[in-house]
C-alpha positions as CSV (number, residue, x, y, z in Angstrom):
1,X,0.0,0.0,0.0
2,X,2.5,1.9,0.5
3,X,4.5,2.3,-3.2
4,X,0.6,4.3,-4.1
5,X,2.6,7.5,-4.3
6,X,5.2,6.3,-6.3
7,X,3.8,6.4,-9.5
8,X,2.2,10.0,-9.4
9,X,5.3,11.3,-8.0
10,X,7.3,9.7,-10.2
11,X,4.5,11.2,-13.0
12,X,5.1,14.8,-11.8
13,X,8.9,14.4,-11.5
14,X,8.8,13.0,-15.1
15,X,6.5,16.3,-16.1
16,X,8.6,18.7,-14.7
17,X,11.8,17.3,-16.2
18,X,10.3,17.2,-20.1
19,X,9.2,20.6,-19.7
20,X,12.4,22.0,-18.6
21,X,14.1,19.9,-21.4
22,X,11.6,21.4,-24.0
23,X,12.4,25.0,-22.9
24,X,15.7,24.9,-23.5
25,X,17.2,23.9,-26.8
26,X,19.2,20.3,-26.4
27,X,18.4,20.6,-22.1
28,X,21.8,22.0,-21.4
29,X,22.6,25.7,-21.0
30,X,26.2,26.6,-20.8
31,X,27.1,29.2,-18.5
32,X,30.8,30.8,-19.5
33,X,32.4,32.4,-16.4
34,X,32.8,36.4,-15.8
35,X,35.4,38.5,-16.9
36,X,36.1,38.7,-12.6
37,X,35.5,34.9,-12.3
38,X,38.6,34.1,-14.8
39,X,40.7,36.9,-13.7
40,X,40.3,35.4,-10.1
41,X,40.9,31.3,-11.7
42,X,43.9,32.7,-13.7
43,X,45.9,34.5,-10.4
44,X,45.5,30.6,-9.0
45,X,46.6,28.4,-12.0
46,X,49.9,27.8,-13.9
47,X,50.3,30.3,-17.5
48,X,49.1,26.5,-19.7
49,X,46.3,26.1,-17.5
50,X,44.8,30.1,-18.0
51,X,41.4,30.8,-19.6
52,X,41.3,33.0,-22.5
53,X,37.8,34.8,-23.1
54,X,37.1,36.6,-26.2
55,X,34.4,37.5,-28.7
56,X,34.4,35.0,-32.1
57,X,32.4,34.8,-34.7
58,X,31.8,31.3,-35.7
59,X,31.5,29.8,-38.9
60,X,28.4,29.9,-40.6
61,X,27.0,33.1,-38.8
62,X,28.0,36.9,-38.7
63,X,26.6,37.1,-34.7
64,X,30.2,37.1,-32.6
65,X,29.7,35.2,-29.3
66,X,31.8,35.0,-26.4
67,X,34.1,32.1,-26.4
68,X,36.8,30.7,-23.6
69,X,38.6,28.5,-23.9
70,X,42.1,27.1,-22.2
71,X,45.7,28.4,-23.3
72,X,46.6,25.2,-24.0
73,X,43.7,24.1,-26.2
74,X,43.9,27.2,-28.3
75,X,47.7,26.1,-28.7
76,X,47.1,22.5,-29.4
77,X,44.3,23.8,-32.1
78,X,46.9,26.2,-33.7
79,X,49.8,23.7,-33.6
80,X,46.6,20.7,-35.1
81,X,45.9,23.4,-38.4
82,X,49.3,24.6,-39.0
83,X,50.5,20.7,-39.3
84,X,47.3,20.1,-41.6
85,X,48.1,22.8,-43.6
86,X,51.6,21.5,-44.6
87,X,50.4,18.2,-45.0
88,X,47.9,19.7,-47.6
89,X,51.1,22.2,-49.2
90,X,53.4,19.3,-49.8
């Protein structure tokens, strides 16, 4: 008698979720940090591990958006197209 409430609870909870998922496009919305918020994480880390925030403008669209993204992924990327682009020059 007891597992009664399980199922419209379980009902509701299932409600709730959906909707919230429906609201938002793909039920994930990415929060990027503050300019203050990376200043503070960048005094605290080593130079490799630093967050770099800008404004880009991605492919396919002429609205800029604010990006961040590690020092050392923007440097892996660079290194990644400048060793494709010899590949492709040879």
């Amino acid at each position: 008698m007891k597992k009664r409430w399980f199922l419209p609870v379980s009902a509701l909870l299932a409600g709730i979720l959906l909707s919230a998922c429906a609201a938002k496009p793909g039920g994930y919305v990415r929060k990027l940090p503050t300019d203050a918020e990376v200043a503070q994480y960048n005094a605290s880390v080593e130079p490799e591990e630093r967050i770099v925030c800008r404004r880009e403008t991605p492919v396919g669209t002429n609205v800029p958006r604010r990006m961040c993204r590690y020092i050392r992924d923007i440097e892996e990327t660079s290194r990644f197209h400048r060793e494709q682009l010899k590949r492709a020059l040879r």
